[in-house]
C-alpha angles and dihedrals in degrees: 000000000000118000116282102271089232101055093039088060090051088054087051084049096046083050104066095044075088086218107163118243107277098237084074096070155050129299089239088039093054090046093062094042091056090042089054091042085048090061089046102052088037113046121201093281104131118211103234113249133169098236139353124205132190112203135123139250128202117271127192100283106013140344125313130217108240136175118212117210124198131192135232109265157057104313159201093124147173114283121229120192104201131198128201135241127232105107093273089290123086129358121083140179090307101044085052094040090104092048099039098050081051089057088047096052098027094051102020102224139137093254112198102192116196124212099216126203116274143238138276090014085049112025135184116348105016094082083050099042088048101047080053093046090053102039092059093049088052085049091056093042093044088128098044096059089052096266141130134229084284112103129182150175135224144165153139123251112307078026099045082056089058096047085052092050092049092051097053089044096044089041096055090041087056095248090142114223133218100203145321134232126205125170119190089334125200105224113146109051088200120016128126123242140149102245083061092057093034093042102045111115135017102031104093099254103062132186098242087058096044087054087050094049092049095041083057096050109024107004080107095057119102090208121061090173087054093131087220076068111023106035091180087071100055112132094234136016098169109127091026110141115266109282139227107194124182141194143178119222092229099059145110087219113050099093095063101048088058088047090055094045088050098050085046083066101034082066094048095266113141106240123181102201114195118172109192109217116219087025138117141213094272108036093118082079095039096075093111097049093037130049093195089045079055099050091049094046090052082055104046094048088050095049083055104047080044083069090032092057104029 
């Protein structure tokens, strides 16, 4: 189908800022752009939470900014740790405020998000190490954020990647999981799929800058199908936590996200895969700008507290 009108009007908007392509500039550069595209795709229309809670968790090699996010309601509830998009490179807790307060009401659930360390100042795999490091600590601390014995993951394309990587680590540690949520997720560094040749340009999230975004955080590593990387290529995925995994019809990633959620169930993982037509990589964040990126947001947020409160 067609793109969403809406959203097809704020890429016409984006447009004729006349911002160079991020993978122009600078890292810092590209940070404050995003930071400046995420205020325009997201207007200051707060999602409604009970509490909200700066403070900071350990992280692999010193401690993380976080930001804690509790519902309306009587607790204690499930505990999410999220993880940001941005290709390891740029976003951060404010970019994600919007995302990650959905998450909180739709799901209603405590969500601890980590600011991870960024490329190219910290590469591959700091982001990875990090997102570990933190998870376990939100794991130990589960009581203390407001939660219950339930413990979850969640994030959007780099960080989708991340919340795929934790699972697999926490899972194999015996830290039991409730669920898992990955939207648009970003989980085979190289692979070649159509969505990446159909889906290249003009549709916010672009293959020149996704090459950009990689070069900066694992364009070192000698192993693209490293599973800290590329989650996709891990050896085994049996006993992984039931998953929700989203996609957007216009993006380069959306064929490997399916193909994750498919080889999650092809190893007896529950796996609920929704592809969002009209839609692009992005549109979690778009719900103020896009009556159809809301609705899929609200669903998806349901499908996962399904899995949270079960």
């Amino acid at each position: 189908m067609p793109v969403d009108p809406h959203i097809a009007a704020l890429l016409t908007m984006l447009a004729e800022t006349g911002l160079p392509p991020m993978h122009e500039g600078t890292a810092e550069a590209a940070r404050t752009q995003y930071l400046v595209m995420s205020a325009a795709r997201s207007p200051d229309l707060v999602v409604p939470v009970a509490a909200v809670e700066d403070t900071t968790v350990p992280g692999a090699e010193g401690d993380l900014r976080a930001r804690v996010y509790r519902p309306e309601g009587e607790g204690p509830f499930p505990t999410v740790a999220f993880f940001h998009g941005g290709g390891w490179v740029i976003g951060d807790l404010d970019t994600h405020d919007r995302s990650v307060r959905e998450i909180c009401r739709g799901s209603r659930a405590v969500v601890v998000a980590v600011d991870y360390r960024l490329a190219p100042e910290h590469p591959f795999p700091a982001a990875a190490d990090d997102a570990v490091a933190a998870a376990r600590w939100i794991a130990a601390h589960r009581d203390e954020l407001g939660g219950d014995d339930r413990l979850a993951v969640a994030g959007d394309s780099a960080g989708g990647n991340l919340a795929a990587v934790v699972a697999q680590q926490l899972t194999a540690e015996g830290t039991p999981l409730t669920a898992q949520l990955l939207v648009y997720p970003a989980v085979d560094a190289l692979g070649d799929y159509p969505s990446r040749t159909e889906n290249a340009r003009g549709y916010f999230l672009e293959q020149p800058t996704m090459d950009w975004f990689y070069g900066h955080y694992a364009g070192a590593w000698d192993d693209a199908k490293d599973p800290r990387l590329s989650p996709l290529h891990a050896a085994d995925l049996s006993g992984l936590p039931p998953a929700v995994v989203v996609t957007a019809e216009y993006d380069p990633l959306r064929d490997e996200g399916e193909a994750y959620g498919e080889a999650l169930r092809a190893a007896g993982v529950q796996a609920r895969v929704r592809r969002y037509d009209g839609l692009i990589h992005g549109f979690f964040a778009m719900g103020a700008v896009s009556p159809a990126a809301q609705a899929a947001v609200d669903e998806t947020c349901a499908a996962f507290g399904e899995l949270l409160h079960r």
